[in-house]
VEXKEBA-460886 format. One record per residue (C-alpha): residue number from 1; x, y, z; residue in three letters. Coordinates in steps of 0.2 Angstrom, whole numbers. Example, Ala and Ser with C-alpha at 12.3 -4.5 7.8 and 13.67 -1.06 7.14 Angstrom:
NODE    n     c1     c2     c3  res
NODE    1     62    -22     39  ALA
NODE    2     68     -5     36  SER
This chain:
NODE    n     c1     c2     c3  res
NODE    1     31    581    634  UNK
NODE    2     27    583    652  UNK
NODE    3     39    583    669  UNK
NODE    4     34    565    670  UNK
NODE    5     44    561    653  UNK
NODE    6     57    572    656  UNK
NODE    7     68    555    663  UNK
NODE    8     63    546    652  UNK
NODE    9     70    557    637  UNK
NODE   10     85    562    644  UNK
NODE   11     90    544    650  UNK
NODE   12     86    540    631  UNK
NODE   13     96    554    627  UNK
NODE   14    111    544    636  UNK
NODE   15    107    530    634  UNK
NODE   16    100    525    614  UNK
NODE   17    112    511    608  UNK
NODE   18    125    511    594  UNK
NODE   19    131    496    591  UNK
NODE   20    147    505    583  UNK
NODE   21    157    488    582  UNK
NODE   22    143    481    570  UNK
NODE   23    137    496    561  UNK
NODE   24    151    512    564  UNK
NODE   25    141    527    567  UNK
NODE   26    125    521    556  UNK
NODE   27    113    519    571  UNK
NODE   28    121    533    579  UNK
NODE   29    116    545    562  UNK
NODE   30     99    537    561  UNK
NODE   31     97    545    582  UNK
NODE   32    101    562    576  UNK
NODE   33     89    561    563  UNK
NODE   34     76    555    577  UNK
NODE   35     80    568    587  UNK
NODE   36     77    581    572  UNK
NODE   37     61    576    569  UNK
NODE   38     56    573    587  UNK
NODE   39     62    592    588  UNK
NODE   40     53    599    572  UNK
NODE   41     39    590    576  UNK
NODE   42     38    598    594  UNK
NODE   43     44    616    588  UNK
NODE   44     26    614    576  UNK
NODE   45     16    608    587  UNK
NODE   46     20    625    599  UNK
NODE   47     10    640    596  UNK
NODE   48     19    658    595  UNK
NODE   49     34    666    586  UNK
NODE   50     53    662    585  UNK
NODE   51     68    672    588  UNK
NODE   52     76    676    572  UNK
NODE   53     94    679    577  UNK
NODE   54     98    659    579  UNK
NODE   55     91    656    562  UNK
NODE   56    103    669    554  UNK
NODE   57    117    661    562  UNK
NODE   58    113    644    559  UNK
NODE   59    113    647    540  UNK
NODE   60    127    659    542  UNK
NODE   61    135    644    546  UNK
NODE   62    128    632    532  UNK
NODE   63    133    649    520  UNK
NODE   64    150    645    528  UNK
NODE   65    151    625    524  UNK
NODE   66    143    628    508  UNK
NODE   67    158    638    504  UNK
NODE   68    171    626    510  UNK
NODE   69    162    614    499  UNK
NODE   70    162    622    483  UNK
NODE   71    181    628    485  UNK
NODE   72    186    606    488  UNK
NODE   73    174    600    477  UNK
NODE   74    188    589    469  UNK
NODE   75    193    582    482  UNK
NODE   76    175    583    492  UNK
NODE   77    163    565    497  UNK
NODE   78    149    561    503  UNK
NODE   79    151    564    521  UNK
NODE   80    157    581    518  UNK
NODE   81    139    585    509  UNK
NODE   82    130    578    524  UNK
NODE   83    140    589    535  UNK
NODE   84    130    603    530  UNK
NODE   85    115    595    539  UNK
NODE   86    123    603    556  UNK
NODE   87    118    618    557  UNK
NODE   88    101    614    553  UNK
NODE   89    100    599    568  UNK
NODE   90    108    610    578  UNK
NODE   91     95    625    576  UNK
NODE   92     80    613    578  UNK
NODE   93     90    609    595  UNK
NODE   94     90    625    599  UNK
NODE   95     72    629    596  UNK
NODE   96     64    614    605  UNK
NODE   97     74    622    619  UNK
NODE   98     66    638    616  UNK
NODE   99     48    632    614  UNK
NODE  100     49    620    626  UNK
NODE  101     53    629    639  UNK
NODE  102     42    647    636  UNK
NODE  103     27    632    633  UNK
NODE  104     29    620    647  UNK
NODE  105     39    628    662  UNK
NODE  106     26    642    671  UNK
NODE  107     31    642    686  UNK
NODE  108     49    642    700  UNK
NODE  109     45    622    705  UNK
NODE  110     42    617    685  UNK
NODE  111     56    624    682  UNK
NODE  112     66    616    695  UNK
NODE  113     57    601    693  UNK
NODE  114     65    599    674  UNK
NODE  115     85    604    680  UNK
NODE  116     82    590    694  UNK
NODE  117     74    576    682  UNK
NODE  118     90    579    671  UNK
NODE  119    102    580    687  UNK
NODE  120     95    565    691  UNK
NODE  121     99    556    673  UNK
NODE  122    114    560    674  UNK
NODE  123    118    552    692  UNK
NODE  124    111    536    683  UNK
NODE  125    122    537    668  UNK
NODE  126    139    542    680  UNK
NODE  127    136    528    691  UNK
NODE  128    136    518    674  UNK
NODE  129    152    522    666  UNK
NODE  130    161    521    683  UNK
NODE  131    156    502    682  UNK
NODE  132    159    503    665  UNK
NODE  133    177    510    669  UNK
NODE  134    181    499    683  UNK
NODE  135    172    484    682  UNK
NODE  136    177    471    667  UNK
NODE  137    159    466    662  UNK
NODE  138    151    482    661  UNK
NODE  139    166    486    650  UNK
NODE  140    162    473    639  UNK
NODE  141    144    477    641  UNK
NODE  142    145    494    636  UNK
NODE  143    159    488    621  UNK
NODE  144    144    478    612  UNK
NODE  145    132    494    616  UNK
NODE  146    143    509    611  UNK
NODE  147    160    506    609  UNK
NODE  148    171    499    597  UNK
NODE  149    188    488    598  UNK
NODE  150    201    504    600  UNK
NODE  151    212    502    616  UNK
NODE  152    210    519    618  UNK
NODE  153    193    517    626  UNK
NODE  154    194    500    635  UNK
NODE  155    190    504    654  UNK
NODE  156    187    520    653  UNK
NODE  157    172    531    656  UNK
NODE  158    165    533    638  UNK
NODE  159    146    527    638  UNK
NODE  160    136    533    623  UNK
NODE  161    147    550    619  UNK
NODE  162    160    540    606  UNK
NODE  163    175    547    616  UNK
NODE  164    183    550    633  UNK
NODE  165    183    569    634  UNK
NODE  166    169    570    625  UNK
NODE  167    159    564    640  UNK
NODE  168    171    572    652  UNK
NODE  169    168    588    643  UNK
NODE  170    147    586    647  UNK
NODE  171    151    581    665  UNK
NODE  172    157    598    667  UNK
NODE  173    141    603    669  UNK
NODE  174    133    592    681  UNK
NODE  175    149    596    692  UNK
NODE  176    148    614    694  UNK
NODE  177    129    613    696  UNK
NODE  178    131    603    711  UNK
NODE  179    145    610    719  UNK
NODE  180    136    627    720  UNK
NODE  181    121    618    725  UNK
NODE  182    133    611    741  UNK
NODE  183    137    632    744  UNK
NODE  184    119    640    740  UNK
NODE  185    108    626    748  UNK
NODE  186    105    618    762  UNK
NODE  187    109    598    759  UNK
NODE  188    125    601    758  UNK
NODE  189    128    582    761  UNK
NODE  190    118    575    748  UNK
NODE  191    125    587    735  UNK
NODE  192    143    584    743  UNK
NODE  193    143    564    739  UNK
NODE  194    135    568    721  UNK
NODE  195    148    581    717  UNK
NODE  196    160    568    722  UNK
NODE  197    153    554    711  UNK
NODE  198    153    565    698  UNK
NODE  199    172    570    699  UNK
NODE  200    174    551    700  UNK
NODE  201    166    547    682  UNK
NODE  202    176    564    677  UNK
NODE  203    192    554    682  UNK
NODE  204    186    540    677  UNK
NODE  205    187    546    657  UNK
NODE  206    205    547    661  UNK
NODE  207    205    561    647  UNK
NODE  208    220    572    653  UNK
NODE  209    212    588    642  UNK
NODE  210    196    587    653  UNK
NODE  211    205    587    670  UNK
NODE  212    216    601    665  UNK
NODE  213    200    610    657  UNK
NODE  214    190    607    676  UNK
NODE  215    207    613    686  UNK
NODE  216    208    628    674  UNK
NODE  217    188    633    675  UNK
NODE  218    189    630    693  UNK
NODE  219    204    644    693  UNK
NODE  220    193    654    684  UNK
NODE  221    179    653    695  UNK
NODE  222    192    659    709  UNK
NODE  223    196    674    701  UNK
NODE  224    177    678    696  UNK
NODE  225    171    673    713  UNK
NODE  226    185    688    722  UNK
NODE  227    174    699    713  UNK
NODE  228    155    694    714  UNK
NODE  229    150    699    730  UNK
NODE  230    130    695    725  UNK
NODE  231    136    675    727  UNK
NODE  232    130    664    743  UNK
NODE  233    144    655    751  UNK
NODE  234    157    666    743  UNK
NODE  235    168    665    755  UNK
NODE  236    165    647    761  UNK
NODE  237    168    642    744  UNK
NODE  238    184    649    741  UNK
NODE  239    190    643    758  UNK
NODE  240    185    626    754  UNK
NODE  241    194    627    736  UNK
NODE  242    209    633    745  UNK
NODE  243    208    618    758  UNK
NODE  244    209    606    745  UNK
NODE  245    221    614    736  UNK
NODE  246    233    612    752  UNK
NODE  247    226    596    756  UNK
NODE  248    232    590    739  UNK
NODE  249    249    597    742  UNK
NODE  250    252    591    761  UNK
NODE  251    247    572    757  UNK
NODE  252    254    572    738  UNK
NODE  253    264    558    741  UNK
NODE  254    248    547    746  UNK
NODE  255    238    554    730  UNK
NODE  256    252    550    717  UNK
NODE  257    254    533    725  UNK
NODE  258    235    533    721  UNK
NODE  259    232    539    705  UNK
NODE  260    249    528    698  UNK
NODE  261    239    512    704  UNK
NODE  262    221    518    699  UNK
NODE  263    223    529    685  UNK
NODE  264    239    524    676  UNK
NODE  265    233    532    658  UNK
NODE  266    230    551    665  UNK
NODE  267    243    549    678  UNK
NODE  268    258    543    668  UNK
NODE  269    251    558    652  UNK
NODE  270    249    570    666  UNK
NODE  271    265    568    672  UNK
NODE  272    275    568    654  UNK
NODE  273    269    584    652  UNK
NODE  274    272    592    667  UNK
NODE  275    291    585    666  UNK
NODE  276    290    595    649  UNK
NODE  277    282    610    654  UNK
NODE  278    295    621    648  UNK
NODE  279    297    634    639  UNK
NODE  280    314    632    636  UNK
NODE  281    308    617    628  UNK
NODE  282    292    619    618  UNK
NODE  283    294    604    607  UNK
NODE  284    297    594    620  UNK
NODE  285    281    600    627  UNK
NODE  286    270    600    613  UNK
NODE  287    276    580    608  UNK
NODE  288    278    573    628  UNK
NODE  289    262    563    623  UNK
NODE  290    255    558    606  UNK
NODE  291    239    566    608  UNK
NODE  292    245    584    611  UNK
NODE  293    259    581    597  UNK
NODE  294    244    574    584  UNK
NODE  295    233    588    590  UNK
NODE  296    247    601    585  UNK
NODE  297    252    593    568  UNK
NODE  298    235    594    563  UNK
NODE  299    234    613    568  UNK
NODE  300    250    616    558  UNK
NODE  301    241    605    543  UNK
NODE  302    227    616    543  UNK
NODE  303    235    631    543  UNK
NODE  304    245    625    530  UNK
NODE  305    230    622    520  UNK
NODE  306    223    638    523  UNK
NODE  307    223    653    513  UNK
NODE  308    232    670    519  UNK
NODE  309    217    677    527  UNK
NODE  310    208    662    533  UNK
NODE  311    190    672    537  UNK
NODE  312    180    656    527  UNK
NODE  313    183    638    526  UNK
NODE  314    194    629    514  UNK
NODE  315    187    613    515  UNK
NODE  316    177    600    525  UNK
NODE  317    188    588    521  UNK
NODE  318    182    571    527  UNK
NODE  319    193    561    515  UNK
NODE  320    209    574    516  UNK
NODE  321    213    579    534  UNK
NODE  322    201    575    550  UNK
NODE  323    208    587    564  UNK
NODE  324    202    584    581  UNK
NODE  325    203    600    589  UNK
NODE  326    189    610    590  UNK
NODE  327    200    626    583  UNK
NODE  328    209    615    570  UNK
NODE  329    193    610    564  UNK
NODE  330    184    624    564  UNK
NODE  331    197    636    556  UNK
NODE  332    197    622    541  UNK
NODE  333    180    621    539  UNK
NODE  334    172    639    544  UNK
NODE  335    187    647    545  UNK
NODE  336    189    663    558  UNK
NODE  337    173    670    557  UNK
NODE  338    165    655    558  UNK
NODE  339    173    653    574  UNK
NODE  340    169    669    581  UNK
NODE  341    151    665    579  UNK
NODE  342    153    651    588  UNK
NODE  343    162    659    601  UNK
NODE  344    149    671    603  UNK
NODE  345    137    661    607  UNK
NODE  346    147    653    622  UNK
NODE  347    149    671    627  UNK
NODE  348    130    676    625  UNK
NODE  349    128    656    637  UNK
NODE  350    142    664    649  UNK
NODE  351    133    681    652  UNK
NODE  352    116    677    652  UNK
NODE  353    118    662    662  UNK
NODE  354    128    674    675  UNK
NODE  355    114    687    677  UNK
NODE  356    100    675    678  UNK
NODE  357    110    666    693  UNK
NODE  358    112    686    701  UNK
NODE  359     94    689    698  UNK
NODE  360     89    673    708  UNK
NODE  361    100    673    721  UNK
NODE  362     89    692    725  UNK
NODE  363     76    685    724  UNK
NODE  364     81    671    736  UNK
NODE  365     80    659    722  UNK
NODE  366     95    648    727  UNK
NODE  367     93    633    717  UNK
NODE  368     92    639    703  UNK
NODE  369    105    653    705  UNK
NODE  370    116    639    709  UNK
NODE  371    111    628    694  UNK
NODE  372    113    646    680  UNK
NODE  373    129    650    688  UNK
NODE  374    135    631    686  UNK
NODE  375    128    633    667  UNK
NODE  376    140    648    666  UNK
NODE  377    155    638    671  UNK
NODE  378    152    625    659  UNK
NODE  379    151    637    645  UNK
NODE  380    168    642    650  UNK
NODE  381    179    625    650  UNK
NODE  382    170    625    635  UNK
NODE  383    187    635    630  UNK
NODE  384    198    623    637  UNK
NODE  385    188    606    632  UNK
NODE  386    189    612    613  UNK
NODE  387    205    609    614  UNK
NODE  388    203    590    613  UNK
NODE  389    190    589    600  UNK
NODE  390    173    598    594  UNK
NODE  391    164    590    608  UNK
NODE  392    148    599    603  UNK
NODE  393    149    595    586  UNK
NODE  394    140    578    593  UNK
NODE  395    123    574    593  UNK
NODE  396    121    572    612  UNK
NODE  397    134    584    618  UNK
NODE  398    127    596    605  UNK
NODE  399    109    594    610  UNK
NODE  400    114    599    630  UNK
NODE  401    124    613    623  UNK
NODE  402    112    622    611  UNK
NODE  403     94    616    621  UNK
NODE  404    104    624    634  UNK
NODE  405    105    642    624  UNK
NODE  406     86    640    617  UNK
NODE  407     81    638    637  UNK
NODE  408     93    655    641  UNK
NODE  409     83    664    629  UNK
NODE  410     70    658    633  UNK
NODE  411     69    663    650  UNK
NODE  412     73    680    644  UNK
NODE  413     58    681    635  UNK
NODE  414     48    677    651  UNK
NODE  415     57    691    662  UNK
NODE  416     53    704    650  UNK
NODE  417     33    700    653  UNK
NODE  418     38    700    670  UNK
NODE  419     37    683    675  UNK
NODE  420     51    677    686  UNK
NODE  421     53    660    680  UNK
C-alpha cells in the first residue's frame, strides 16, 4: 500500500457497511476477518524479523480466555469460542503496524504524509455523523448502513463504530492531535476550525462518559503540561484552557440555555449526576442515570461471580452476563492480570508516545511532536472511556489502538539505527 491508498483504506476503515438491522453483526464479523487477512497477507509479504514481546502477550491472553473457557464450559456457546479469535486479529493489527511502518515510511514527509492522509479521513467521517446526528435523512441513511432500531442511537453521532462512546472514544484522538497542532504550528486557524469540528461530532455522540473522559484527560494534560517545560506553546496553551474554562463559567447561563435546546440527552444525564454528586449519597450517584446504575450492577455481578483471587478469568460468558465496562469485562473474562497486561500496553503507548513528541520538538520537528504527544493523550482517556465499554475490543477502534502501538515500536526500531523518522 502506498501514500496514495492510504485514504482510501482508512476511509474504508470507517466507512465499510453493516447492514446490522438486516444481518446483526454478520457483515460487521465477515470485515474483521477481511481485515485479518489483508493484515497477514501484508505482514508476509514484508521482509525482516518481528518483535517477540506482542506475540507473547497476545497468547498470554488467548492462555487467559482459554482458561475462562474451560472453567464455564457448561454454561459456554459459540460465541464465547469465537472470542478467542481476539488476540489473534488483534496481534496481526499490531504487526501490519509494525511492518508497515519500518517498510514504507523512510523519511520526515512520509511519515507525515500518512498521519495527515488519516487526519484527513477522519474530517470526512465527523462531518458525516454531525449530518448524521442533526439532519433527519442522514440518520435514516446511516440507520440502513450501520445502525439498528434502538432509541439509543437515533440522531446521534454513531457512524460505523456500533455505539455512541464508542466513536466518541476514537475522536479522542483526532482532537488532541489537532489542538497541539493549533500550539506547535503555524495554521493556527485551520487547525482551530477542525479541532472545533471535531469537539462538535464528540458532542454530537451525546455519550456523557466520553465528555467527562475529554474534561478529565484535558485536566490531566494541565497538570503534565506545568511540568514539561520541552512543550512549544506551553504557556499559550494553558492560558487558552484557562480562558475557556472562565468563559464557560461567566456566560453559563447562555451555554445551558444551549445545550438544554441542542443536546437534551447529555445535558439532562449530565446534569442528574452532577445534582447527585454526593458523597453523602453514593447510591444516589451511582443510579442518577440508568447507564451508570447498569454499569455498576454488572461490576457487582461480576465480582459476584468471581473467585476469591480473581488473577484469571471465570468465564466468557456470552449467554450468562455481558457487562459493558471495560473493567467489568475484563475482570470476568481475563481477570486482574489480564488487565494489567492490557494496562501495560497503554502505559508502554503513553511513554513512548511522550518521548518521541520530546525528541521531535529538539529536533524542531513540530508536527509531529504535536501529533505523538496527541497520541499520548489519547492513550490516557483510554482510562476514563473504559468506563463505558471495552471500546477497543472492536474491530475498528481496535485497529487504531493497536496499529498505533506496532507504529510506536516501530519507530523505535528506526531511532536505534539512527534514523530520525
Amino acid at each position: 500500500m502506498n501514500d496514495k491508498h492510504y485514504t482510501k483504506f482508512f476511509l474504508t476503515l470507517f466507512f465499510f457497511p453493516q447492514f446490522i438491522t438486516f444481518v446483526g453483526l454478520a457483515v460487521e464479523q465477515c470485515f474483521t476477518i477481511i481485515l485479518f487477512i489483508f493484515c497477514c497477507y501484508n505482514i508476509a509479504m514484508k521482509e525482516g524479523k518481528v518483535k517477540l514481546s506482542p506475540m507473547i502477550i497476545s497468547f498470554a491472553f488467548l492462555f487467559l480466555l482459554s482458561i475462562s473457557l474451560v472453567r464455564s464450559i457448561n454454561s459456554s456457546s459459540i460465541g464465547d469460542i469465537f472470542e478467542l479469535a481476539k488476540p489473534l486479529y488483534f496481534l496481526s493489527f499490531y504487526y501490519f503496524g509494525y511492518k508497515f511502518f519500518k517498510n514504507n515510511i523512510s523519511t520526515i514527509d512520509m511519515h507525515e504524509k500518512l498521519i495527515f492522509k488519516f487526519l484527513s479521513s477522519v474530517i470526512v467521517l465527523v462531518i458525516l455523523v454531525v449530518l448524521e446526528a442533526r439532519v433527519g435523512v442522514f440518520n435514516t441513511i446511516f440507520h440502513y448502513l450501520y445502525k439498528d432500531m434502538r432509541g439509543g442511537v437515533q440522531f446521534k453521532a454513531v457512524g460505523s463504530f456500533i455505539s455512541p462512546y464508542t466513536l466518541g472514544s476514537f475522536l479522542m484522538l483526532p482532537f488532541f492531535i489537532n489542538l497541539f497542532l493549533i500550539f506547535f504550528t503555524k495554521n493556527k486557524i485551520k487547525y482551530i476550525l477542525i479541532t472545533i469540528l471535531i469537539l462538535v461530532g464528540i458532542i454530537s455522540t451525546q455519550s456523557r462518559t466520553t465528555l467527562l473522559s475529554l474534561c478529565l484527560t484535558l485536566l490531566c494534560f494541565f497538570i503534565v503540561s506545568i511540568f514539561s517545560r520541552w512543550m512549544k506553546g506551553r504557556k499559550t496553551s494553558l492560558v487558552v484552557i484557562s480562558s475557556i474554562v472562565s468563559f464557560i463559567f461567566i456566560f453559563w447561563s447562555s451555554i445551558d440555555q444551549f445545550f438544554i435546546n441542542q443536546f437534551g440527552y447529555l445535558y439532562s444525564g449530565l446534569k442528574v449526576v452532577f445534582d447527585n454528586f454526593s458523597l453523602n449519597d453514593l447510591d444516589g450517584l451511582i443510579y442518577s442515570t440508568p447507564s451508570i446504575g447498569n454499569r455498576y450492577d454488572q461490576m457487582i455481578e461480576v465480582i459476584n461471580l468471581q473467585s476469591a483471587l480473581p488473577l484469571f478469568g471465570i468465564m466468557i460468558g456470552k449467554n450468562v452476563v455481558y457487562p459493558e465496562s471495560f473493567y467489568a469485562m475484563y475482570l470476568l473474562r481475563v481477570g486482574a492480570i489480564g488487565i494489567l497486561l492490557h494496562f501495560y500496553m497503554i502505559i508502554y503507548g503513553f511513554i513512548t508516545a511522550i518521548k518521541l513528541s520530546k525528541n521531535y520538538m529538539k529536533n524542531q520537528l513540530k508536527a509531529l511532536s504535536a501529533i505523538y504527544l496527541g497520541l499520548a493523550m489519547y492513550y490516557v482517556s483510554l482510562v476514563f472511556s473504559y468506563f463505558s465499554s471495552a471500546v477497543n475490543d472492536q474491530t475498528r477502534t481496535g485497529f487504531i489502538f493497536y496499529a498505533s502501538l506496532g507504529i510506536l515500536s516501530a519507530i523505535q526500531y528506526q531511532r536505534k539505527k539512527g534514523k530520525i523518522l
